[in-house]
Structure formats: structure tokens, C-alpha cells
C-alpha positions in Angstrom: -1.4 -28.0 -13.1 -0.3 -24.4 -13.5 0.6 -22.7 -16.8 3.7 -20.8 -16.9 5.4 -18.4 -19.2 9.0 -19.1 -20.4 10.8 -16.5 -17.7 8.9 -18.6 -15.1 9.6 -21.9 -16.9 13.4 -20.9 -16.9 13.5 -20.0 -13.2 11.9 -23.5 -12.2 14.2 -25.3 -14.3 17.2 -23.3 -12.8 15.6 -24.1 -9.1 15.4 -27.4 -10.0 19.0 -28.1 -11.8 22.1 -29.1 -9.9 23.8 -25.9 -11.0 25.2 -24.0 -7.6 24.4 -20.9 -6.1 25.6 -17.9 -8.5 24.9 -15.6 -5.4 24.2 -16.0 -1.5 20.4 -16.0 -1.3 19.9 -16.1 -5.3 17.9 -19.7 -4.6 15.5 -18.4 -1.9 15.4 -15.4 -3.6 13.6 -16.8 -7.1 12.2 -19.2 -4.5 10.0 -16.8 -3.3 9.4 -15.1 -6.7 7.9 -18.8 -8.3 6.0 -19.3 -5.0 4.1 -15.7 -5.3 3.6 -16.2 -9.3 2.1 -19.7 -8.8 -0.3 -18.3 -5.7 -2.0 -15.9 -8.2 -2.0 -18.2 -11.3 -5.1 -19.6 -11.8 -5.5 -23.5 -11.7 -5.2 -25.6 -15.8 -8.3 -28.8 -15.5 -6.1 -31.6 -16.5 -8.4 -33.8 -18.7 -7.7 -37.2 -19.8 -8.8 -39.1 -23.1 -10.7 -41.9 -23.4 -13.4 -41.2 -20.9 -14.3 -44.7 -20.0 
């Protein structure tokens, strides 16, 4: 799990809508962007409740 700001958040929503291309390459291009702010973002523990 990664923790993201709200420009980030916005771009993987967009990436991830069904909306099409506003410009040729515009999809690779914040592609690339997410894939080089997620490589440097440090990993979030995910911890569950109730610990059984």
C-alpha cells in the first residue's frame, strides 16, 4: 500500500477512468510520471484488527 497525495490520486483515477485520450501520448505520459512517484514512495504496513 502506497500513500498518495491528491494530484497523484487524481492522475490514477484519470489513468484508470474510461475517459479517452485528451492528447496522443497524454496516457503513457502520466504513466510514467505515477510509475516514478510510486518507485520513491515509501511502502504504508497495512495492519488488520482483531489480531487473532
Amino acid at each position: 500500500m502506497f500513500a498518495v497525495g491528491p494530484l497523484l490520486r487524481e492522475v490514477l483515477l484519470t489513468l484508470t477512468g474510461s475517459r479517452p485520450e485528451a492528447r496522443p501520448g497524454a496516457h503513457q505520459r502520466l504513466l510514467s510520471a505515477v510509475i516514478d512517484k510510486l518507485s520513491e514512495a515509501p511502502e504504508q504496513s497495512l495492519h488488520c484488527g482483531g489480531g487473532r
